[in-house]
C-alpha positions, 0 to 999 in steps of 0.5 A: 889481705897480704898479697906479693908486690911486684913491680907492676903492682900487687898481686895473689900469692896463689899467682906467684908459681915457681919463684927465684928469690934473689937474681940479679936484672943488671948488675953494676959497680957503684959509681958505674953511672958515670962512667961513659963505658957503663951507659946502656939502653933500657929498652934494648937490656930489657927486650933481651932479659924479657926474652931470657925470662920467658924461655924459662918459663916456658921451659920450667915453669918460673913465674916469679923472680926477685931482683935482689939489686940493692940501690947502689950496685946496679938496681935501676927501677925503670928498667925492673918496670920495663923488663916485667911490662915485656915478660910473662914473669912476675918481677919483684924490686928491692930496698936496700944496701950492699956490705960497707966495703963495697957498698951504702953510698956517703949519703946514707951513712950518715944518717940515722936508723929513723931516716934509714927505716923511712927510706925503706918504707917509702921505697916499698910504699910510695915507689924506688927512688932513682938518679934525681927522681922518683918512680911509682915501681915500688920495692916488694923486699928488702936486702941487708948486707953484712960482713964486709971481709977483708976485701980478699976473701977472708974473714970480717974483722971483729968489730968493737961490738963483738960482731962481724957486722960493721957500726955502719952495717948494724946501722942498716940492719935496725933499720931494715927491723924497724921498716920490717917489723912495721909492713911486714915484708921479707927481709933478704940477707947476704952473709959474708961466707968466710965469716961462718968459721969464726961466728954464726953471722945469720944469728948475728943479724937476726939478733939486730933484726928481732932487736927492733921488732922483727919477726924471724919468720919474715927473714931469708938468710943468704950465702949460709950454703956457700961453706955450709955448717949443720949446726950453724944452719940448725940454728938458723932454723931453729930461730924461726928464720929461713934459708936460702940455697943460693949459687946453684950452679955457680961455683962461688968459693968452690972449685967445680959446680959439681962438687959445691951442688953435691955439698948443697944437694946433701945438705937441702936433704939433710935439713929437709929430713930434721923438718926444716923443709918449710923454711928452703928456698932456691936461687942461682943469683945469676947476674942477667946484664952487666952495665958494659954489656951482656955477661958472656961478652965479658972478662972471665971472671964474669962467665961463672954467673952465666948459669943457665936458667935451666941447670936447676932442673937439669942438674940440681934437681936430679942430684936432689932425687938421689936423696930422697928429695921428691916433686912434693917437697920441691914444689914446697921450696920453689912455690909454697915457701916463696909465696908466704914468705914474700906476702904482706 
């Protein structure tokens, strides 16, 4: 029986209820553990998160968030544990690497795919590791991350093999196809979005996923909306992958939130009325904490991850409405599509 694998352990996709499927608990930069200024108390974070957590389930409904942190920017798996002991909310961990510019620490990259597919499976069968130890709170996804840009903003060189994606990143990606296709866990995906105007970087990394076995159905291709293409995102679908509308309210690239939901709002409908309804879901990819503290209390930069939990349903849900977009296929995007896909 396939069932969800969250961080206290597995439970009935029918249990998992309105679901966020890629949030940030903690986010950090690599290398931050070392710093004096980035040290934080677990216990304090996760009462905090807890609370933040249950307002919105009491508010909206949420019952299940992922935390898409991959291990090197932040993803402290005794904190994940901590944080779901304190809230109604189910809370599921990740197994994976951010893009080679910011990400994928010395030691991974030099390993081969094998070693790689066997981090990921032990991450999701055994438990995450962390700092020098290991943890039974096991891992219920996995991340890959391609596109490393030019490190402002632009497009990913091309690669030698013909691709945005890195020798290194390829690399991570078989990977994560082999460990996929192996337990049949979701892979979640981040895209570099300027890369939308030279290739199709989804199609590029399904085409290294399938190449190892996995199975498209299993894929949620992220950041595709952030400077969205109908056709690009067609193709995703047609494919048999999965889109993830993410940045509801954080207007990441886009000058206004206003301005970039209208876009998102528009093409949700757009691909709901060519049939692709079962293959949305919704997020913020909202950052929680950061290591120096509470987001708010940060530099400016920070303050657009500070969306609140509410803005879905306050904002973007109405603006749907205007579409077309009913209760019905809401409930598809935030309760039915995420409990299949997240099931294994």
């Amino acid at each position: 029986m396939a069932t969800i694998h969250t961080v206290l352990g597995e439970i009935d996709p029918s249990q998992a209820g309105i679901t966020l499927t890629h949030e940030h608990i903690m986010y950090a930069n690599p290398g931050c553990e070392y710093d004096h200024q980035t040290i934080y108390d677990v216990e304090e974070v996760a009462t905090d998160v807890a609370a933040q957590l249950d307002q919105a389930a009491d508010r909206n409904g949420i019952a299940t968030m992922v935390d898409l942190t991959p291990i090197e920017v932040g993803r402290n798996p005794l904190l994940l544990k901590a944080v779901a002991e304190k809230t109604k909310v189910n809370i599921i961990g990740t197994t994976g690497f951010f893009p080679e510019r910011i990400g994928i620490p010395y030691h991974f990259r030099k390993q081969e795919v094998g070693y790689l597919a066997d981090f990921f499976l032990r991450d999701l069968t055994e438990g995450m590791a962390a700092a020098n130890h290991r943890t039974d709170v096991k891992a219920g996804i996995i991340k890959i991350a391609t596109g490393s840009s030019d490190g402002n903003e632009g497009q990913t060189p091309l690669q030698p093999n013909g691709l945005r994606v890195t020798p290194l990143e390829t690399r991570i990606v078989r990977a994560a196809g082999r460990a996929q296709a192996r337990t049949g866990c979701l892979i979640n995906t981040h895209t570099e979005p300027s890369d939308y105007a030279v290739t199709n970087p989804g199609i590029e990394q399904l085409d290294l996923l399938e190449s190892e076995g996995a199975d498209p159905a299993k894929v949620l291709i992220g950041h595709a909306f952030v400077n969205p293409n109908l056709d690009q995102l067609t193709a995703i679908c047609e494919r048999g992958a999965n889109l993830q509308i993410d940045h509801i309210g954080i207007p990441w690239r886009h000058d206004s939130a206003e301005e970039f939901d209208e876009l998102l709002a528009k093409y949700v409908a757009e691909l709901a009325d060519r049939g692709y309804l079962s293959q949305l879901a919704f997020s913020y990819d909202r950052f929680f904490r950061h290591a120096r503290g509470p987001v708010d209390q940060l530099e400016p930069e920070m303050l657009n991850e500070l969306v609140s939990l509410d803005y879905l349903w306050d904002s973007f849900v109405p603006r749907l409405a205007r579409y077309g977009f009913d209760v019905a296929a809401l409930t598809t995007v935030l309760v039915d599509n995420p409990a299949r896909l997240l099931a294994f």
